[in-house]
Every structure is written in C-alpha cells, then in structure tokens.
C-alpha positions in Angstrom: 94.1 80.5 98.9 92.2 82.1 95.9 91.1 85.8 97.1 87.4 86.9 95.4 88.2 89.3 92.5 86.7 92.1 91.2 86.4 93.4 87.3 87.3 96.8 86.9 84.0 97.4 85.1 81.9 96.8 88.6 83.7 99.8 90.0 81.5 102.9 89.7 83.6 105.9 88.9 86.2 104.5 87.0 87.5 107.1 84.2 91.0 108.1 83.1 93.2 110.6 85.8 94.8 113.4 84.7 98.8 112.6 85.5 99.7 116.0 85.6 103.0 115.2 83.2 104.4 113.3 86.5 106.1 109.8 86.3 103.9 106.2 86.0 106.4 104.4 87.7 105.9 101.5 90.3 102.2 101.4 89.2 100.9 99.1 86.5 98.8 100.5 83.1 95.2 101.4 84.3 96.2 101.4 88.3 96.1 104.5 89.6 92.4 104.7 87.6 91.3 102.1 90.3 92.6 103.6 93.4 91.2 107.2 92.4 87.7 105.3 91.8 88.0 103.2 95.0 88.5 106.7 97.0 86.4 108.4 95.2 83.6 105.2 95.6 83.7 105.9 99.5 84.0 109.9 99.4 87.3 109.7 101.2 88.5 113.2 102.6 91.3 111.9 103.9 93.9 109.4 103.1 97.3 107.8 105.0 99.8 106.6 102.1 102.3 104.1 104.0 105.4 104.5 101.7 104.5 108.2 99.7 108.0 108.2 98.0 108.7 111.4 96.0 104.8 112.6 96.5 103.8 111.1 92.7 100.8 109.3 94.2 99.7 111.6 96.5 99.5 115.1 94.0 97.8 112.9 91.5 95.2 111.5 93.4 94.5 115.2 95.5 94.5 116.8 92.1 91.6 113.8 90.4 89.7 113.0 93.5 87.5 116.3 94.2 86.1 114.9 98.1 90.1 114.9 99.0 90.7 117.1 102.1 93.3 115.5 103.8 96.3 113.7 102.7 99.2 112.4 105.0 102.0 110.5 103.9 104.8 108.4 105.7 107.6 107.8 104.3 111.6 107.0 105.6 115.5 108.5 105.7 117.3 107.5 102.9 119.5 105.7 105.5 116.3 103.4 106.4 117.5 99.4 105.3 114.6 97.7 103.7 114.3 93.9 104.4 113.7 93.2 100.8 117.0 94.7 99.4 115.8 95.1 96.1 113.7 97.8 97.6 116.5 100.2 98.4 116.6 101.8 94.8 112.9 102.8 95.1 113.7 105.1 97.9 114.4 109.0 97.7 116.3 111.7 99.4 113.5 113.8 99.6 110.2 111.9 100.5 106.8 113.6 99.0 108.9 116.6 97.4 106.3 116.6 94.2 103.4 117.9 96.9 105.0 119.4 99.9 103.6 122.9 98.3 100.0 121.5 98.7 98.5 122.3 101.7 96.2 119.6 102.0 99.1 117.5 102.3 101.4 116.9 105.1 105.2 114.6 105.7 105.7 112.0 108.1 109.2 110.8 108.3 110.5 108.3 110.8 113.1 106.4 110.7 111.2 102.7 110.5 108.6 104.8 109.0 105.2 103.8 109.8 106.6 100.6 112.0 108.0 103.4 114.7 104.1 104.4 114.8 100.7 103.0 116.6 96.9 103.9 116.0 96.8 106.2 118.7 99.6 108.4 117.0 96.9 109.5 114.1 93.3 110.2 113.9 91.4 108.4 112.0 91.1 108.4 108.2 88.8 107.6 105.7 91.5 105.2 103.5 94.6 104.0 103.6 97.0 103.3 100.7 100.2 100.4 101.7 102.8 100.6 99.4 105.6 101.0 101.9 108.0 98.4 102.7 106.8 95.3 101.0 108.6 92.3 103.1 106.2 90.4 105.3 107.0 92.1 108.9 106.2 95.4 107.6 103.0 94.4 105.4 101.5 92.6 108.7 102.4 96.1 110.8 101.2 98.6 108.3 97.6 95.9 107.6 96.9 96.1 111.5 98.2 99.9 111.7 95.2 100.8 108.8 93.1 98.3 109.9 92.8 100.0 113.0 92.8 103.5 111.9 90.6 103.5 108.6 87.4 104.0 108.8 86.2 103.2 104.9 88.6 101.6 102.7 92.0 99.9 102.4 94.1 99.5 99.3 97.4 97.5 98.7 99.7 97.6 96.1 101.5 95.0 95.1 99.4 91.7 95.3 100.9 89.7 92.6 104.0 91.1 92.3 105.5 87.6 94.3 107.9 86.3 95.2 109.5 89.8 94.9 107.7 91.3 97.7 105.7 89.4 101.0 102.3 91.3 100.4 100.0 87.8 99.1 101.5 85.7 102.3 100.0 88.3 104.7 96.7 89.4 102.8 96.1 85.3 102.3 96.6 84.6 105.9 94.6 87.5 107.2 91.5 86.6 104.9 91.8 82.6 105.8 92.7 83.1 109.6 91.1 86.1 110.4 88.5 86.5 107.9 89.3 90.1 106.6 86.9 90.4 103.4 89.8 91.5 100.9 89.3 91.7 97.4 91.5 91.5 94.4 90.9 94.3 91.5 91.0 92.1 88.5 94.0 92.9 85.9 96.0 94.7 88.6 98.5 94.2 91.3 96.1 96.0 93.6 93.4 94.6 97.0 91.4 96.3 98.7 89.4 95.9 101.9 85.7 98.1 102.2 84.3 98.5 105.8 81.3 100.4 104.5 
C-alpha cells in the first residue's frame, strides 16, 4: 500500500528549531523542523511522547513551540527487553533527564512503558509523538493508545526505517483496513494523522 505524502513545503510554519547545543541523534536532517511545524500547525498545548528517552525531544520542542503547556513523556527501566533487540542500545538509565528541571514537563516510567497503560489512565492531549518501542505489538498498542487519547494530531517516527523496525506494517494495515487518513511527510521517516 502507497500512503498519500506530503511535501514539506505545504506545511505552514516550517522554519529551522533552535537545538539548544543538544544531540540530533535518532532523527533524520530537517525532522524535528516537521514535528515542531506539525504541533505548532494545530496549537498543541499538550503533547504525550511514547518512548521520550533521555528528554532530547521533549526540551527542544517545549523550548521552539511557544503554544506548549503541557508535555508528558513515557518512557521504560533500563531492565525493560525490547522485542526488536537492536533497540536495547537506544535506551537510557535515566529517561527524560535533559528536561526533568522543566516544569511543564512531567516522567512516566513503567515497566512495559506505555503497553502497562490504557486511555482512561491520561487525559486527553492535543498530540501524540510514537517513537517508543518500534516492533509491531507495541506500534499497534501505542496507535490505538493515541488514537484514543489525542484530540488533534498524531506523529510517528520511523516510517521507512524497515525492515529494522514494524512501524510501515501497522500504519499500512490501519490506513487499508480501518481507513485511518495517515500521511507521509515527504523526505522523512515521519506520518502523521490530523483529526482537525
């Protein structure tokens, strides 16, 4: 299944983030542009990140998207197993350390991270970010988990990064089966799906 795609240049808002001298990893050239714009397209004031890691994404995109308010971020023990073993040297000891001083920010930690939770454990949220665990289990839990708790916008990371990680099997399925309007960001690894 071919996915519709979107150019970068029909996203309004698009412009160079500050980084804040933090790391680029685990994000392609130009991506972190898109998700600011995509937030910042739908005045999110709050934001889930499935999979926040050391806090990178999270104090960059608080710091360059002004309508932020919110920001939660779920994330695993070191001791969690990932499916996708390649996966186990992107974890950390200390999930979302680069933010934990911001207090628009706050730490979930579980230990099948956000497969140990269900909608009714958060309020809603304007957008949610997937970049958690990437194998085809967890992509289907964390889809339905934000699908039922976002109210504007979700992103995934990670698209064409196959066979590596599961994330095309379960967004094609869900757009051919179940008719979610997902949408590729042209040039990226990134899809997002707008319910406004």
């Amino acid at each position: 299944m071919t996915l519709p795609t979107v150019s970068k240049a029909e996203l309004a808002y698009l412009w160079p983030i500050e980084w804040l001298g933090l790391h680029r990893q685990y994000l392609n050239a130009g991506e972190m542009d898109v998700v600011a714009a995509l937030l910042r397209q739908v005045e999110a004031k709050s934001v889930l990140e499935i999979g926040c890691r050391d806090g990178r994404t999270a104090r960059v995109l608080l710091h360059n998207v002004s309508s932020l308010q919110r920001y939660v971020g779920i994330d695993v023990p070191i001791s969690y197993q990932p499916s996708l073993l390649h996966q186990r040297a992107e974890m950390v000891v200390d999930p979302g350390a680069l933010v934990v001083d911001d207090p628009r920010f706050e730490l979930i930690i579980r230990e099948r991270g956000s497969q140990d939770m269900m909608p009714s454990d958060f309020s809603p949220v304007d957008a949610v970010f997937i970049d958690g665990d990437h194998s085809e289990q967890a992509v289907e839990w964390d889809s339905r988990l934000a699908y039922a708790i976002a109210q504007k916008l979700i992103i995934w990371h990670d698209y064409h990064n196959d066979p590596a990680v599961e994330i095309k099997l379960v967004l094609d399925r869900l757009c051919e089966n179940e008719h979610w309007s997902i949408k590729l960001i042209e040039g990226t690894w990134l899809a997002y799906l707008s319910r406004i």
